[in-house]
C-alpha positions in Angstrom: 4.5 -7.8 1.7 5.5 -11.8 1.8 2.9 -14.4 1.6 1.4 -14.5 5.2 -0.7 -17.8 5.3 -0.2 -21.0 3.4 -0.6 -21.1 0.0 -3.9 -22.0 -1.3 -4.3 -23.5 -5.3 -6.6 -20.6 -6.6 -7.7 -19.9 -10.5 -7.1 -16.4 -12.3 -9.2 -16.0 -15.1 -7.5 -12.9 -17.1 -10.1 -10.1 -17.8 -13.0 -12.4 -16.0 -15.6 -10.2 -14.1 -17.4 -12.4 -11.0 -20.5 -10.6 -8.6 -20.3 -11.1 -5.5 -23.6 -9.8 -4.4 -24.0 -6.0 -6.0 -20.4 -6.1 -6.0 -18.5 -6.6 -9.8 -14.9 -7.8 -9.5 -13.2 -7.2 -12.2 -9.5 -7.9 -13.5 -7.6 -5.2 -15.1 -4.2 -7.0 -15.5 -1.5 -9.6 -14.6 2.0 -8.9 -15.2 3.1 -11.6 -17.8 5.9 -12.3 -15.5 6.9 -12.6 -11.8 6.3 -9.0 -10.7 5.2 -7.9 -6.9 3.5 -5.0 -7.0 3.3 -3.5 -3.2 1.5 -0.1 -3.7 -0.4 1.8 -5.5 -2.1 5.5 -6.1 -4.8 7.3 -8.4 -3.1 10.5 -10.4 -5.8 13.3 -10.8 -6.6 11.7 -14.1 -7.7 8.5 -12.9 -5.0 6.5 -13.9 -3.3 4.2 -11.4 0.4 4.1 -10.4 2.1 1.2 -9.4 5.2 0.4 -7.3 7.0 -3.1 -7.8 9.0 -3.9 -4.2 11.2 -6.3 -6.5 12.3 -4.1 -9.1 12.2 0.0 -7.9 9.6 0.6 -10.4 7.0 2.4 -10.9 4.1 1.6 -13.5 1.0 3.4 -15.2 -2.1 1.8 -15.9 -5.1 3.4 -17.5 -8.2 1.6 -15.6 -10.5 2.7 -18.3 -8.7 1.4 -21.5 -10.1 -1.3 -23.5 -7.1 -3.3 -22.7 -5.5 -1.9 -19.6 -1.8 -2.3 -20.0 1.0 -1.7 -17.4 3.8 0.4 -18.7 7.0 1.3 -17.4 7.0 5.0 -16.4 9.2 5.6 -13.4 12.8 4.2 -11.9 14.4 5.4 -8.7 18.1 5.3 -9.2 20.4 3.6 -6.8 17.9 0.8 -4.8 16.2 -1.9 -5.8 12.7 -2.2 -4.6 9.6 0.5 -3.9 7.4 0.3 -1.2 5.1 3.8 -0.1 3.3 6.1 -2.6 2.0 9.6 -1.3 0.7 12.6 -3.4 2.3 15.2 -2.5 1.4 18.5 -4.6 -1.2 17.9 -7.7 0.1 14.9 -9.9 3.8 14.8 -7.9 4.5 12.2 -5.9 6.9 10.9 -3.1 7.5 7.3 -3.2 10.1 5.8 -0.7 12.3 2.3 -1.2 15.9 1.2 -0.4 18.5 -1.7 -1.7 15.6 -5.1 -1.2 16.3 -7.8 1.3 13.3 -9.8 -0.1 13.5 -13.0 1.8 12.9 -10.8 5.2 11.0 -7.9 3.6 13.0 -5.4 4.5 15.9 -2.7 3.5 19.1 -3.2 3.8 19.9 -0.9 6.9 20.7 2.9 5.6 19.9 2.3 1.9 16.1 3.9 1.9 15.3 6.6 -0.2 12.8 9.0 -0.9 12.3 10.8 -4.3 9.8 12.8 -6.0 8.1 12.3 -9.0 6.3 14.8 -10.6 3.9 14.5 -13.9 4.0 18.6 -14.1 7.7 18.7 -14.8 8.2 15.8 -17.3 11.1 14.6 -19.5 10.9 15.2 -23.5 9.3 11.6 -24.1 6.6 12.2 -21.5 7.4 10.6 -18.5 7.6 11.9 -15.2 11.5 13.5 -13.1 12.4 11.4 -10.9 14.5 13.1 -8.1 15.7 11.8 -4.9 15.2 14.2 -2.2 15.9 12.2 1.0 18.7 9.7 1.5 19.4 7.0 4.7 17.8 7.2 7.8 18.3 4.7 11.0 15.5 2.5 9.2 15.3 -1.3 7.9 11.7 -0.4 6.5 9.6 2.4 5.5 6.4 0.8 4.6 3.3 2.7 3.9 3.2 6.1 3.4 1.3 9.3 4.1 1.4 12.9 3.7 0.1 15.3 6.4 -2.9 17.4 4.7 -2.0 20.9 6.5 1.8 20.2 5.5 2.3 17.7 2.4 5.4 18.2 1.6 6.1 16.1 5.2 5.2 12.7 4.9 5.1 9.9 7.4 6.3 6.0 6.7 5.6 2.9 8.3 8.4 1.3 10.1 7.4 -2.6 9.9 10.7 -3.5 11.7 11.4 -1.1 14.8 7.5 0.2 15.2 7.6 3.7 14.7 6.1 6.1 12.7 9.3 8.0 10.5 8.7 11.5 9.3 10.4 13.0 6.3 10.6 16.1 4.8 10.8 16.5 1.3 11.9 19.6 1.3 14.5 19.7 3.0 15.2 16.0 3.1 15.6 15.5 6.8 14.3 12.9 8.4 13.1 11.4 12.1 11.0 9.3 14.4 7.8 10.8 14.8 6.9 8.7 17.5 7.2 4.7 18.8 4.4 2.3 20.8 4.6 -1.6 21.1 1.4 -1.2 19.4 3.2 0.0 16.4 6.0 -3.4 16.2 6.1 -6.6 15.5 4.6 -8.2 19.0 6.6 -11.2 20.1 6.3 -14.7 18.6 4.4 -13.5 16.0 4.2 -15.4 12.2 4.6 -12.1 10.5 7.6 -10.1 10.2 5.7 -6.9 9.7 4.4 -4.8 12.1 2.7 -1.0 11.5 1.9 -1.1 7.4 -0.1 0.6 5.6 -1.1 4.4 7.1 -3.3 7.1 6.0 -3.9 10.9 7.2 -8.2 11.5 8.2 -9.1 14.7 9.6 -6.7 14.7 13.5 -5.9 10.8 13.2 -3.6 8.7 11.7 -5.0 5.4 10.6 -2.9 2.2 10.3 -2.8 -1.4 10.1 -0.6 -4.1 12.2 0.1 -7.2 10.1 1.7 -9.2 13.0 -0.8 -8.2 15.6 -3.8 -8.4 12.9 -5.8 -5.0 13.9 -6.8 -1.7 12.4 -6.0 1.3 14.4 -5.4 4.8 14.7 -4.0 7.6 16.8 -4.7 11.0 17.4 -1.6 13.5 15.8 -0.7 16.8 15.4 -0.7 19.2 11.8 2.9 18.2 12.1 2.6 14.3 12.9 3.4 14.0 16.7 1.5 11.9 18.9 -1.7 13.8 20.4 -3.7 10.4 21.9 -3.7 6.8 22.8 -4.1 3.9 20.0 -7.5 2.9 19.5 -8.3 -0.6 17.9 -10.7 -0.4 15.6 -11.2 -3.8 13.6 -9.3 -7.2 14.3 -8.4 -9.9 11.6 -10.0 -12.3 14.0 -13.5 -11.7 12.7 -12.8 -12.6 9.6 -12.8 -16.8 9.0 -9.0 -17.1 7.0 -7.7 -14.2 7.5 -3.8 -14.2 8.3 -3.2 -10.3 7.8 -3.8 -7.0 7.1 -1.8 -5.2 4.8 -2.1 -1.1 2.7 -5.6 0.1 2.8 -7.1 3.5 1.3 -10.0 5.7 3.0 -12.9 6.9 1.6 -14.0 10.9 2.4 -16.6 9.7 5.1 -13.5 7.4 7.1 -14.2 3.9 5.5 -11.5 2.1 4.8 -10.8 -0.4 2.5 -8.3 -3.0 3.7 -6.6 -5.7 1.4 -6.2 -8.5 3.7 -3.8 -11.9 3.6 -4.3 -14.3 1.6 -7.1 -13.4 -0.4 -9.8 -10.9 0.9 -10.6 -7.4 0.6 -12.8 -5.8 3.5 -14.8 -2.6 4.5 -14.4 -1.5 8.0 -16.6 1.1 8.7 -15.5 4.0 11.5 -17.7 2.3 14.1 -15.5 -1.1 13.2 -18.2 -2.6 11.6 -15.9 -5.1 9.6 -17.4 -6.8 6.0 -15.8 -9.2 3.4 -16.1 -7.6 0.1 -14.2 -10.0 -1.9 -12.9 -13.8 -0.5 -11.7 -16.6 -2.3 -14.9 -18.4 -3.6 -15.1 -16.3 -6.9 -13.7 -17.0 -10.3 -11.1 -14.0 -9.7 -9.0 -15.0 -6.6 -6.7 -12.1 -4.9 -3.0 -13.2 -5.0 -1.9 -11.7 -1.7 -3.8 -8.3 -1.7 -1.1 -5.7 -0.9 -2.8 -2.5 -1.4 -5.6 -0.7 -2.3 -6.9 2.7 -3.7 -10.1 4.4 -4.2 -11.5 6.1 -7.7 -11.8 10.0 -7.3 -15.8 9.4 -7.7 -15.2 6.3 -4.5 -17.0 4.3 -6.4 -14.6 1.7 -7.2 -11.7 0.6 -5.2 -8.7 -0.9 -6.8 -6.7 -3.7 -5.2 -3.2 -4.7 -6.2 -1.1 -8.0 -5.0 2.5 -9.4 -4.7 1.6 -12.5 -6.5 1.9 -15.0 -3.7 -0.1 -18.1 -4.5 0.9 -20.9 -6.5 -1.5 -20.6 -9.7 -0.8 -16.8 -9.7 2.9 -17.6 -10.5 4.0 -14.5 -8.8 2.4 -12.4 -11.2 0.8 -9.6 -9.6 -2.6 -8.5 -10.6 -4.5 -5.2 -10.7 -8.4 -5.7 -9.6 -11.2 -3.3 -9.9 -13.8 -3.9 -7.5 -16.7 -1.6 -8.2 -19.1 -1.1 -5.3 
């Protein structure tokens, strides 16, 4: 997502670790040039996937190397930039983007895509097929995404613009509006264009962030995605002293989630909304506009990615293992 607060001068030491208390934060990689990375996911391996919103790409990154590198393993023909990732069968993915407006973060209207790719069908020099399975849709944005556990080949998006939840099926590549709430948009006179972001399935409710109204939610839903309950505020960014916004979390098996939050913070907000700052700005490595985060299979490191948006970052985004 765009930078949400003012910039603030921070230094990025390459490959630095800093503690903050039993916490190591450590940097895997900056991209060498201007690269947002918006999302990202853990194959079964452990290696990470990343999606660029400026570029429709999608990288691999082995968080174990000696010298983690990013490399190019994934295009989606057609648009420009990615935003969701959601596993979808063992190592196959669906990953959604459209034709970038990136001054307003948004799509350009009926350009969004969704395509599959899949690591158990790959091309002669390795890397994953990529095939679009879904094409348009009445949407500007389709933000974060999740699949359903008890139907994954249906996943739901984040509409940032109208405040809806969309619902695809990659099957048959149909889509539709799962369902809409004011809760869900962008509420008026707000600084950030983005409402509903990031969103993740947990047993019968769909968790989700609001970047313009600055809270951590969820709902009650169906097997199939439809609304079953009211929206519940769980966390606001208001407890937390800087904070401008939250942005794509992950959950951990027991409901934790792990929020990146604009400009620089990762949190833990715990399912009674107990809300604590894992990583702020006071350390030697400084989050860049924290876009997204993912957990290791074994939870017990969390990755954060970012878009890049400070001045000293140069709009390189970075890859940062936090390991708790």
């Amino acid at each position: 997502m765009p930078s949400l607060a003012p910039l603030v001068p921070s230094v990025l030491l390459l490959g630095a670790a800093h503690l903050t208390g039993a916490l190591q934060v450590r940097q895997l990689y900056q991209f060498p040039e201007a690269t947002f990375i918006e999302n990202i996911a853990v194959r079964p391996n452990g290696h990470l996937l990343l999606n660029t919103f400026a570029n429709a790409s999608t990288y691999t990154l082995d968080p174990n190397a000696e010298d983690p590198t990013a490399e190019l393993i994934a295009q989606v023909p057609g648009i420009t930039g990615l935003t969701g990732i959601a596993e979808v069968a063992k190592d196959v993915f669906a990953v959604s983007g459209g034709i970038s407006d990136v001054a307003n973060y948004a799509f350009e209207a009926g350009t969004a895509q969704i395509a599959i790719v899949s690591f158990k069908k790959c091309e002669k020099d390795g890397k994953p097929t990529v095939k679009t399975v879904a094409k348009g849709g009445n949407t500007t944005m389709l933000n974060g995404m999740t699949a359903l556990p008890k139907h994954p080949h249906i996943v739901l998006h984040a509409g940032s613009k109208e405040g809806n939840i969309f619902r695809t099926n990659t099957a048959t590549g149909t889509f539709d509006i799962a369902f809409q709430d004011e809760k869900l948009g962008v509420s008026a006179n707000a600084s950030v264009p983005l409402g509903i972001n990031g969103l993740h399935v947990h047993g019968d409710y769909l968790y989700f962030t609001n970047s313009a109204q600055q809270f951590f939610g969820r709902v009650k839903i169906t097997e199939t995605g439809d609304r079953a309950g009211d929206i519940e505020e769980i966390a606001h960014v208001g407890t937390v002293s800087g904070g401008a916004a939250y942005d794509d979390f992950s959950l951990a098996r027991d409901g934790t989630a792990y929020i990146g939050l604009h400009p620089h913070f990762l949190v833990k907000v715990t399912t009674d909304g107990e809300q604590t700052v894992l990583v702020d700005d006071s350390g030697d490595i400084v989050l860049a506009g924290p876009t997204s985060t993912a957990l290791s299979k074994d939870e017990k490191t969390v990755y954060v990615v970012t878009g890049g948006t400070s001045e000293a970052s140069g709009g390189k985004g970075q890859v940062v293992a936090v390991t708790l």
